[in-house]
KOLGU-4560 file (N, C-alpha, C; in nm, 3 decimals, padded with zeros to 5 digits):
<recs>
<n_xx: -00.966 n_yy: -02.231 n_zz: -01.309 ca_xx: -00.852 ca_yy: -02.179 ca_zz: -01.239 c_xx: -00.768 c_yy: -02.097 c_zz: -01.338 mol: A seq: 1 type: UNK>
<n_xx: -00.742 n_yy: -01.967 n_zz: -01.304 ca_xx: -00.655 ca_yy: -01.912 ca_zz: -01.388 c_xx: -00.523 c_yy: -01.911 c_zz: -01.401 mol: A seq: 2 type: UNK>
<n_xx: -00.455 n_yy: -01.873 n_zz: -01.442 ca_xx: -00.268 ca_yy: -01.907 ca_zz: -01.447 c_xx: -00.229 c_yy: -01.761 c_zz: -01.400 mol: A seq: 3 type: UNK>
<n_xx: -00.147 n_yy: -01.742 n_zz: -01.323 ca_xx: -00.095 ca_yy: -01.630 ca_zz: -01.284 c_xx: 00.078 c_yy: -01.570 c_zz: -01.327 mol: A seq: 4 type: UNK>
<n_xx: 00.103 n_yy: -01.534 n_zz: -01.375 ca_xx: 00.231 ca_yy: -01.528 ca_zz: -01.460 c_xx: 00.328 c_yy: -01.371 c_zz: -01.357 mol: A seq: 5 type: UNK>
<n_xx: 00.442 n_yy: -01.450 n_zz: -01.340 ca_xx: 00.496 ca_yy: -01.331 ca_zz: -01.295 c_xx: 00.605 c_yy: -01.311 c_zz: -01.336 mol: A seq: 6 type: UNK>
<n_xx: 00.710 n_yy: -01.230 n_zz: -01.330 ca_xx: 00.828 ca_yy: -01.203 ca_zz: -01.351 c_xx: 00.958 c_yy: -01.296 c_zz: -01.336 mol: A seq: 7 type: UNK>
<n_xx: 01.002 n_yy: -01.365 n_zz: -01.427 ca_xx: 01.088 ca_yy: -01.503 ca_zz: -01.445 c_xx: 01.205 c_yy: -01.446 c_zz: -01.352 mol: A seq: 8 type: UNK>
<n_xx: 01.233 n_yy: -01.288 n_zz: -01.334 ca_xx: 01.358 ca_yy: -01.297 ca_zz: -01.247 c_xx: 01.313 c_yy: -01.245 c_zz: -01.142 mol: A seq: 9 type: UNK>
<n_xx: 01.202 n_yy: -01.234 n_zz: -01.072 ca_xx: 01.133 ca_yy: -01.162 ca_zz: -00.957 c_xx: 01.230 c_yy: -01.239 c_zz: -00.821 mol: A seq: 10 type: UNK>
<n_xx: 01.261 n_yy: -01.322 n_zz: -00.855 ca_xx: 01.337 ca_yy: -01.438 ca_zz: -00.711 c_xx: 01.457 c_yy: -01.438 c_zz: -00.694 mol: A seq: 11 type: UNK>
<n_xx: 01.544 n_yy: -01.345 n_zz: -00.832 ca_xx: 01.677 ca_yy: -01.354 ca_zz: -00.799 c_xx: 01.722 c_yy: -01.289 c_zz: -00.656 mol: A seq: 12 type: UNK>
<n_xx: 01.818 n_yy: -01.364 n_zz: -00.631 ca_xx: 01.810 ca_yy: -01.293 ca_zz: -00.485 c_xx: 01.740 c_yy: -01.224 c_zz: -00.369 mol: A seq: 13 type: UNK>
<n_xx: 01.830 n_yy: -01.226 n_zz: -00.239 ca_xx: 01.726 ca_yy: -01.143 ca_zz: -00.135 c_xx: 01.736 c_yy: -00.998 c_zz: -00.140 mol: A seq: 14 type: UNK>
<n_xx: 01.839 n_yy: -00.949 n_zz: -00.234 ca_xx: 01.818 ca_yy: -00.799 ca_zz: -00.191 c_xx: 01.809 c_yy: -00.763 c_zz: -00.342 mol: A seq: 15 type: UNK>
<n_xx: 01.794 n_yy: -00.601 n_zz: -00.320 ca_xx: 01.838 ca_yy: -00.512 ca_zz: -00.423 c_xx: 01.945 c_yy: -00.541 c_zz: -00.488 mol: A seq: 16 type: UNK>
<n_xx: 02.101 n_yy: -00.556 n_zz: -00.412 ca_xx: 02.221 ca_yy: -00.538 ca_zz: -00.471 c_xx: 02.233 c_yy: -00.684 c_zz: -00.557 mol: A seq: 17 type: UNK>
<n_xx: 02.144 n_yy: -00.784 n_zz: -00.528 ca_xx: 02.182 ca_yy: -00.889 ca_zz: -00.626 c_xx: 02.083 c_yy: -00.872 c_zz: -00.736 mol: A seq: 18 type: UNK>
<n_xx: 01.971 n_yy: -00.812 n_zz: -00.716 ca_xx: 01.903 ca_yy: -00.826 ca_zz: -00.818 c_xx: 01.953 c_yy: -00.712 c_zz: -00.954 mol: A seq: 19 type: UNK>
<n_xx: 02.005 n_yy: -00.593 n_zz: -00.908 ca_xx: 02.085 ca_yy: -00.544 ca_zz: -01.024 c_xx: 02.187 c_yy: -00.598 c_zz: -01.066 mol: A seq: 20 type: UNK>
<n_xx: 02.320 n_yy: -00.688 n_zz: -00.980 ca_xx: 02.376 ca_yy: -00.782 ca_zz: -01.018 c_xx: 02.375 c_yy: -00.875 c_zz: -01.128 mol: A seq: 21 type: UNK>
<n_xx: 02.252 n_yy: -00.927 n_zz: -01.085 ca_xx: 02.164 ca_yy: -01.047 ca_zz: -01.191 c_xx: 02.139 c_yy: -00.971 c_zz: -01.372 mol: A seq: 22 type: UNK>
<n_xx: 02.080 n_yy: -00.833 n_zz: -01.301 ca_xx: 01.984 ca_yy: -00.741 ca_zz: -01.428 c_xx: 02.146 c_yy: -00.725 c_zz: -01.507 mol: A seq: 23 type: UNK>
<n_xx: 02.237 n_yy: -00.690 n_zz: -01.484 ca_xx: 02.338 ca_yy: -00.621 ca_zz: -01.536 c_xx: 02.468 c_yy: -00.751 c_zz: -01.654 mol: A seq: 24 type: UNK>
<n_xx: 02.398 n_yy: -00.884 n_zz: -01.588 ca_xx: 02.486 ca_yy: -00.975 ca_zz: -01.665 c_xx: 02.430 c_yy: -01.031 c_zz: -01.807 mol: A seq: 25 type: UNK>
<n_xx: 02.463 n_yy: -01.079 n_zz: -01.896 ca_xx: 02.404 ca_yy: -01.096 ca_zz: -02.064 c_xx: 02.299 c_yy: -01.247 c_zz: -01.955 mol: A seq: 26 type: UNK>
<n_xx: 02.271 n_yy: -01.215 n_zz: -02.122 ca_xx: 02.093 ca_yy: -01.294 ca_zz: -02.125 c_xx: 02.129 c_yy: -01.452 c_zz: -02.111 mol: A seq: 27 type: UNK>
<n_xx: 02.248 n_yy: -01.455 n_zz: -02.151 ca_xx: 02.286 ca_yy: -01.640 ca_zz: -02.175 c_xx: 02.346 c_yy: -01.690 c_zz: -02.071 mol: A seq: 28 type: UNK>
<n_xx: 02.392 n_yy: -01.591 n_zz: -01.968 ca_xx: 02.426 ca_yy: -01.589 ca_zz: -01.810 c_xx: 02.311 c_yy: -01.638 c_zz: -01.734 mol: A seq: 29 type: UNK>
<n_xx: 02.218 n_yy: -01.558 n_zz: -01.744 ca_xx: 02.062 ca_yy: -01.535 ca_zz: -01.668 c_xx: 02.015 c_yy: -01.679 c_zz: -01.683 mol: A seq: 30 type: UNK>
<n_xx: 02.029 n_yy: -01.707 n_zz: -01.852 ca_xx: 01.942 ca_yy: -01.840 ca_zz: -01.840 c_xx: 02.020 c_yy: -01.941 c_zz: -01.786 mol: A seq: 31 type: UNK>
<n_xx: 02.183 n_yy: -01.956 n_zz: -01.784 ca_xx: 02.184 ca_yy: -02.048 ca_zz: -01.733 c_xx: 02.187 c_yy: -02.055 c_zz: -01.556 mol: A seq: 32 type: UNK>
<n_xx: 02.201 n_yy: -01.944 n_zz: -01.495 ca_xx: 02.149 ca_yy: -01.943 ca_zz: -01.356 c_xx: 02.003 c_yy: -01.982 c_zz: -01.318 mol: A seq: 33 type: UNK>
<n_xx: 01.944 n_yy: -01.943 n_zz: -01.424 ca_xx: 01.784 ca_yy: -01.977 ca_zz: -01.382 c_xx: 01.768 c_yy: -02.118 c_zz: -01.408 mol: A seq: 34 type: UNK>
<n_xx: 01.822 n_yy: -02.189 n_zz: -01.498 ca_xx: 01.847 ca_yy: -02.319 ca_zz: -01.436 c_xx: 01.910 c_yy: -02.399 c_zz: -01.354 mol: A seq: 35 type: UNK>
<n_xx: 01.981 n_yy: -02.329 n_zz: -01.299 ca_xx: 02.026 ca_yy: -02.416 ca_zz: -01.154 c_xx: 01.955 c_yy: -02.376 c_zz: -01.071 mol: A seq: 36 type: UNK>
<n_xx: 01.815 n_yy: -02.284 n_zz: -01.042 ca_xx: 01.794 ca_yy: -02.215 ca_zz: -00.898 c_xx: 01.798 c_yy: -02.130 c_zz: -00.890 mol: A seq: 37 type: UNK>
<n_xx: 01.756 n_yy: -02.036 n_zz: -00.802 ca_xx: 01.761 ca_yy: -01.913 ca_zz: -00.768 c_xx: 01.864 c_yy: -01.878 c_zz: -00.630 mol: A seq: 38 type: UNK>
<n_xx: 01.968 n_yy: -01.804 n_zz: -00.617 ca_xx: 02.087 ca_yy: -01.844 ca_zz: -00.576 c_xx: 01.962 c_yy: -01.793 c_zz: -00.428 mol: A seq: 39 type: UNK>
<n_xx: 02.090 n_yy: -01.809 n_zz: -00.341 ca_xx: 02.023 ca_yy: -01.758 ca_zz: -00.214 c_xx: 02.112 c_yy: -01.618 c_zz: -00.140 mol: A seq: 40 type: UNK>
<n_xx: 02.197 n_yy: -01.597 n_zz: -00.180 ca_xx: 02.315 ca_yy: -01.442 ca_zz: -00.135 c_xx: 02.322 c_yy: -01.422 c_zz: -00.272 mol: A seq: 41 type: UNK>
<n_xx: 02.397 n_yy: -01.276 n_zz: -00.291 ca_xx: 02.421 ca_yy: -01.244 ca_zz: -00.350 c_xx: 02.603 c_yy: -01.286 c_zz: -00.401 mol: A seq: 42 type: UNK>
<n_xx: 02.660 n_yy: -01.376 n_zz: -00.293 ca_xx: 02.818 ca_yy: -01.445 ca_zz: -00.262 c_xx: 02.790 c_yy: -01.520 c_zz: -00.377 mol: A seq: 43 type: UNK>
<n_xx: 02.646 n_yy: -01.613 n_zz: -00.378 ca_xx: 02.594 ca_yy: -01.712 ca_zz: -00.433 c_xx: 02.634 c_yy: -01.661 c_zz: -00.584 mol: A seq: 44 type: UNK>
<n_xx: 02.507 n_yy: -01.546 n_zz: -00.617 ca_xx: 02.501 ca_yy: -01.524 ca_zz: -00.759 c_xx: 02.611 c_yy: -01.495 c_zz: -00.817 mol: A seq: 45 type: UNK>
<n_xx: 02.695 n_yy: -01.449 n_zz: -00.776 ca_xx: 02.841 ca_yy: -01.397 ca_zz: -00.797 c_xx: 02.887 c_yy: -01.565 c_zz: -00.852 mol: A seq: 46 type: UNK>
<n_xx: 02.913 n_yy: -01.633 n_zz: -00.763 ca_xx: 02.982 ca_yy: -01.749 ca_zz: -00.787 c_xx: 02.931 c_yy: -01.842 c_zz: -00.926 mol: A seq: 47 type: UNK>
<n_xx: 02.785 n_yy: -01.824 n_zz: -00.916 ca_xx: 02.700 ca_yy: -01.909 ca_zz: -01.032 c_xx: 02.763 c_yy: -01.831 c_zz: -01.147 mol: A seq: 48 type: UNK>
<n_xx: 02.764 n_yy: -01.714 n_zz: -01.128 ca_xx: 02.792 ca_yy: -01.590 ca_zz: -01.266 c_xx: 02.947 c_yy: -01.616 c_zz: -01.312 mol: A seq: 49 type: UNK>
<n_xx: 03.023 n_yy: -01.665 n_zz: -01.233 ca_xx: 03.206 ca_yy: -01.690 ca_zz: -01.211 c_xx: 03.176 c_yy: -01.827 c_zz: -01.263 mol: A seq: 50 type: UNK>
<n_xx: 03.103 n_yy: -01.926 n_zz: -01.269 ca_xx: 03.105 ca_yy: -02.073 ca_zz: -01.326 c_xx: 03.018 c_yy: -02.071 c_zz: -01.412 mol: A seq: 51 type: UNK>
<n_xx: 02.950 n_yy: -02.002 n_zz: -01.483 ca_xx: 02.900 ca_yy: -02.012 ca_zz: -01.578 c_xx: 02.987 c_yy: -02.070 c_zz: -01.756 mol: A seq: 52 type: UNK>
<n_xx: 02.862 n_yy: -02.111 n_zz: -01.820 ca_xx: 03.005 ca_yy: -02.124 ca_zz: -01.930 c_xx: 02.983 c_yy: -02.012 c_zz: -02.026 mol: A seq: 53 type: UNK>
<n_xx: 03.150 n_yy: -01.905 n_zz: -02.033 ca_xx: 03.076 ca_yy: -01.828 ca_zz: -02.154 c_xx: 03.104 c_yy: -01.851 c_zz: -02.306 mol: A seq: 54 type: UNK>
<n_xx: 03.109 n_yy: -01.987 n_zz: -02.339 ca_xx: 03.180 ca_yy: -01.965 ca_zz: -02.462 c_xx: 03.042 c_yy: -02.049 c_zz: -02.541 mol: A seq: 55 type: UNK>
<n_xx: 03.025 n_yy: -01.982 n_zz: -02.574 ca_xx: 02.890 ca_yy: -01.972 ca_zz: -02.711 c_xx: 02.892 c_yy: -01.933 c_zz: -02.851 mol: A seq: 56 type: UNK>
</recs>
């Protein structure tokens, strides 16, 4: 069986406008959204991106 590898942010959101959303925020944002889930609106990603922690 082979492994099929795809694009770690291929799921952000349902549309276009979240997925440049997503593309446009730093890298330490991304990862920590990609560990909670893949939002489901773009209301969503907004909010995950607004509670994120940025102090690193």
């Amino acid at each position: 069986m082979g492994l099929t590898y795809t694009d770690q942010y291929a799921n952000i959101g349902p549309t276009p406008e979240a997925a440049a959303f997503f593309n446009d925020l730093p890298d330490f944002i991304k990862a920590q959204i990609l560990a909670q889930g893949a939002p489901s609106s773009l209301d969503a990603l907004k909010k995950m991106a607004d509670e994120a922690d940025y102090i690193f």
